[in-house]
N, C-alpha and C positions, 0 to 999 in steps of 0.2 A: 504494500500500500504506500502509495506518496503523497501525503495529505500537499505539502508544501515543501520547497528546496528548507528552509527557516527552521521548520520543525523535524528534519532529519528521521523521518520515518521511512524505514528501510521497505522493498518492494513485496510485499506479499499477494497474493491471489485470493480473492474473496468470492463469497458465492450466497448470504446471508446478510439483510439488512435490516435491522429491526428501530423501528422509530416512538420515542414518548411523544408524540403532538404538542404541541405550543401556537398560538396563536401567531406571539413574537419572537420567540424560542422553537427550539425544537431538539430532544437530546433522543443522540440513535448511536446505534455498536453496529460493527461489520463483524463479521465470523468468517473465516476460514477454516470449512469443513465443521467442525465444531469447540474450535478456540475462540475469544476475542480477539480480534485481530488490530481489531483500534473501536475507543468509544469515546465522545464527546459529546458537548452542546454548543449548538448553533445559537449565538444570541444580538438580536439588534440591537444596536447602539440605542439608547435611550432617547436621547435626542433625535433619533428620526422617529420617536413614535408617534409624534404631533403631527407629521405630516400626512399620519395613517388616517387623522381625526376623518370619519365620513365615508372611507376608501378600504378598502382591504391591504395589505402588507402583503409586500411579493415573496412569493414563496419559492423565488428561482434556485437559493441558496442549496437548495438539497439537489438541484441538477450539478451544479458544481462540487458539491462533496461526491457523487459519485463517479462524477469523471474522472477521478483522481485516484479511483482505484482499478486494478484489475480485475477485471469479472470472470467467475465460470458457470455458474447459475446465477440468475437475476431473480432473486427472491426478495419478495420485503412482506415485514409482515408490519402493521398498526396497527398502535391503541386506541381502538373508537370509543368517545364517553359515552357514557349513557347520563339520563337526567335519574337520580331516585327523589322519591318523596322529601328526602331531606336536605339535597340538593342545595346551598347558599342561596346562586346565582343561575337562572337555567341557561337567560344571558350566556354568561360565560362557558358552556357546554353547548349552545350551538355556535359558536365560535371555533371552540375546537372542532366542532363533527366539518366547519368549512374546511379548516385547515386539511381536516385528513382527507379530504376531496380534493383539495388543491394538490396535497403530497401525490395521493393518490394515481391522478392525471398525470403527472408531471413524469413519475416513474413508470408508468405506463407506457408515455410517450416514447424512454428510453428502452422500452422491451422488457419491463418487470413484469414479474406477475404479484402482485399484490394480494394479502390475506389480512383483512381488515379482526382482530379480536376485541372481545371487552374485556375490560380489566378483571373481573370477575371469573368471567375463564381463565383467564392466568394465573391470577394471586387468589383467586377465593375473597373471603373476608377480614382475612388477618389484616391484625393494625401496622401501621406501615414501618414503627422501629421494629416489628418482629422479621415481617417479611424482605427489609433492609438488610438485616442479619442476616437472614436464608441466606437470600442472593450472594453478600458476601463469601460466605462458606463455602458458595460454590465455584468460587473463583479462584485458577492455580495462580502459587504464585507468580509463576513466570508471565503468566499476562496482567499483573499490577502495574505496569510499565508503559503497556497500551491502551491504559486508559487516563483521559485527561479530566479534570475535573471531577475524580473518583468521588467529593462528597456534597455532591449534587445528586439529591436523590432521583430526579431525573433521566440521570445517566446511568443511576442504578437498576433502575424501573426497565432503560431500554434494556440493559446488560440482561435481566430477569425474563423480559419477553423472549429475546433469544435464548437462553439456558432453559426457559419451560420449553419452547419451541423444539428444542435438541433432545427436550426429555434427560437434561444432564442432571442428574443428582447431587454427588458429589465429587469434586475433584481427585483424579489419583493420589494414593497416598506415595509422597516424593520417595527417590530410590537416593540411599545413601551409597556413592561408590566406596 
């Protein structure tokens, strides 16, 4: 994967994309085969969010992250909200349902195939320091390194969709030579 010359990420082949949605954000992991291979968040400058006032925010940014890598299947999976009864803001939940349309399309365009989950399929109801933890545990440590902005839960959420997605459990237990 080569995100950027700047960030010195070495060339890997990916074949898994998995995205947490954000309206102005967006934090998503690549996998190779079934490692992380790199995870991040995407985030707009604040100061352009005024400009959003009325208009939707481009969501071209996730065409760019995956030009950047090598593909061997084009898979993405999203997390679509759902609105429940207790819900804040519903506002804000079809805001995101726009985004994972706009993602949606966008990777499409590229030759994804796209598999839209609810959070609920993936993590159940567990409260989110528990299933923060899970996820943790189930990451080796040799890919602590490819992930940037590791305590953004976000970027843990994406890590998570992938690792349910893989059906990975737990990490090998490391071999001492």
């Amino acid at each position: 994967m080569s995100l950027s010359p700047q960030m010195g990420v070495s060339q890997t082949r990916v074949d898994l994309l998995t995205i947490d949605p954000g309206f102005r954000y967006f934090a998503y992991a690549m996998f190779s085969e079934s490692e992380i291979a790199y995870a991040d968040i995407s985030k707009t400058k604040s100061e352009d969010w005024e400009a959003w006032t009325g208009q939707p925010p481009s969501f071209l940014e996730i065409q760019e992250i995956v030009s950047q890598f090598e593909w061997g299947a084009k898979m993405a999976i999203i997390e679509f909200p759902q609105i429940h009864r207790d819900t804040p803001n519903p506002n804000d939940i079809v805001k995101l349902a726009s985004a994972c349309g706009a993602y949606t399309s966008l990777l499409q365009r590229l030759g994804f195939s796209v598999v839209w989950v609810r959070p609920a399929e993936w993590k159940g109801t567990v409260p989110k320091d528990v299933m923060t933890k899970r996820i943790l545990a189930k990451i080796k440590e040799c890919e602590y390194s490819r992930i940037k902005n590791a305590k953004d839960h976000n970027v843990i959420d994406a890590i998570g969709i992938g690792l349910w997605h893989l059906n990975r459990k737990t990490p090998p237990p490391t071999t001492l030579l």
